[in-house]
C-alpha positions in Angstrom: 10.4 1.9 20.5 8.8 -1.8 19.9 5.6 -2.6 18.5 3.7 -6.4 18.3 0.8 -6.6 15.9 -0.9 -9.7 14.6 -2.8 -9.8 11.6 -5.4 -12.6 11.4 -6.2 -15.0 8.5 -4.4 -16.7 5.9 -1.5 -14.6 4.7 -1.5 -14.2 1.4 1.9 -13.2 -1.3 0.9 -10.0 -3.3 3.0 -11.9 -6.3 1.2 -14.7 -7.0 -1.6 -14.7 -9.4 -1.5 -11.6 -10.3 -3.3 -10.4 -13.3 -2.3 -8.4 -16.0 -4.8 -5.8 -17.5 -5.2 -2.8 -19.7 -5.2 0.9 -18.6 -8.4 2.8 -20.0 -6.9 5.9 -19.9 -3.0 5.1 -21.7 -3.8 1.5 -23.1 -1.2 0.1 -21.7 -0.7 -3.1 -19.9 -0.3 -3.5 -16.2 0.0 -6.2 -13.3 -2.5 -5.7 -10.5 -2.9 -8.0 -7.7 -5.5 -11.2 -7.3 -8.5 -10.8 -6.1 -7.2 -12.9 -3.0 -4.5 -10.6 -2.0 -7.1 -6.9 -2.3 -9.7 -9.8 0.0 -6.6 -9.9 2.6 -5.0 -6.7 2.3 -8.6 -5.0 2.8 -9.0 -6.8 6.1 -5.6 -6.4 7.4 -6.0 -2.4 6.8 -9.6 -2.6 8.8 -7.7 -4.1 11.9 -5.2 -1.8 11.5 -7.7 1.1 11.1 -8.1 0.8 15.4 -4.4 0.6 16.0 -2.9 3.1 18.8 0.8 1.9 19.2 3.9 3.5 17.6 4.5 5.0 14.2 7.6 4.5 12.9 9.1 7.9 10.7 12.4 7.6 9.2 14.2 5.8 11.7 15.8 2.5 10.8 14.0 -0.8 11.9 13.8 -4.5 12.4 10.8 -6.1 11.4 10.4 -9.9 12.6 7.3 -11.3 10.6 6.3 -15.2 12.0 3.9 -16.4 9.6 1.5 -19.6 10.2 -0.4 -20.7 7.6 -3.9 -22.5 7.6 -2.6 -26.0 5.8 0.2 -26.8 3.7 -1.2 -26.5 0.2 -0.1 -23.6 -1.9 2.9 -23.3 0.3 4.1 -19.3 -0.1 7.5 -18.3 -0.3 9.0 -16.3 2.8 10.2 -13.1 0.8 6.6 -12.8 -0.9 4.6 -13.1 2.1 7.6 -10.1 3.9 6.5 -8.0 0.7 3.1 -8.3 1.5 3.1 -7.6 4.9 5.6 -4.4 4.3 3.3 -3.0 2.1 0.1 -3.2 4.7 2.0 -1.7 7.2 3.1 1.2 4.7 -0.4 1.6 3.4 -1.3 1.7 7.3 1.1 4.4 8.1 2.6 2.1 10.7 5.7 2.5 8.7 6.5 5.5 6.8 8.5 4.1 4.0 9.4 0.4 4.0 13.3 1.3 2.7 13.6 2.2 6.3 13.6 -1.5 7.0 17.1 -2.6 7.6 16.4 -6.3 8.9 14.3 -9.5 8.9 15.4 -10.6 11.3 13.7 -13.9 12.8 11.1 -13.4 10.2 9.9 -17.0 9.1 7.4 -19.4 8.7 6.3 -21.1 11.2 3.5 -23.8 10.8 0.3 -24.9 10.3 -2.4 -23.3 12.5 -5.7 -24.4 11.1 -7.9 -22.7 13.7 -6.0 -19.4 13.8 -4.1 -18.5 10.4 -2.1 -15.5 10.8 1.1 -13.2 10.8 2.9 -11.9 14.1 4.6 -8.8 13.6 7.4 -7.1 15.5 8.6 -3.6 14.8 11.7 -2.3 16.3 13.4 0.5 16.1 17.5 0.0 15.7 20.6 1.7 15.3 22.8 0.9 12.5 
C-alpha cells in the first residue's frame, strides 16, 4: 500500500517560536506552538479533509518527506519540519500513530521553489 500527498505552502517546524503560556485551569506553564505553525497546520488539515487514499493502522511504514521551501531565509532544520509533518498526518488520521514510522527514508530538503512552496509526501507500507 503507497500513498503520495503534497501539502502546499511554506512548511513550517512546530519547534520554532513557540510560546510559553499559563494554564487557567492548573496555573501552570506550557509550550504551545506559534501562531505560524496553527496558520499551517490548519490549512494542511483542510486539504487533507478531501483526501480518499489509504489509511495506514498499525502497520510499519516509510515515510519519504521532500520539502522545498519559498526562499532561503529562516532556513528550517530537516528533523523539525519531519515532526511537523508526522503530526498532520496523525491529526489527519492518515496515520494512526506516528511510532509506527520506522523510516525516513529519502526524506530531505530540497530547494527553493518560490512559486510553489510545499512538502511531497510518500507513505509506504514495509516489512521489518
Amino acid at each position: 500500500m503507497k500513498a503520495e500527498i503534497t501539502l502546499t505552502g511554506r512548511p513550517i517546524t512546530k519547534k520554532n517560536s513557540s510560546r510559553i503560556v499559563t494554564n487557567r485551569r492548573t496555573g501552570r506553564p506550557m509550550v504551545i506552538p506559534s501562531p505560524q505553525y496553527k496558520i499551517y497546520e490548519e490549512a494542511c488539515l483542510w486539504e487533507l479533509s478531501t483526501y480518499r487514499g489509504p489509511k495506514f493502522g498499525d502497520k510499519p511504514v516509510n515515510l519519504k518527506a521532500v520539502y522545498y521551501m519559498p526562499n532561503r531565509r529562516s532556513w528550517p532544520d530537516l528533523a523539525g519540519l519531519l515532526q511537523a509533518t508526522c503530526d498532520i498526518l496523525e491529526e489527519s488520521k492518515i496515520i494512526n500513530n506516528d511510532k509506527f514510522i520506522v523510516s525516513f527514508d529519502g526524506s530531505h530538503i530540497a530547494g527553493v521553489d518560490k512559486e510553489n512552496p510545499r512538502v511531497e509526501v510518500t507513505i509506504e507500507e514495509v516489512s521489518v
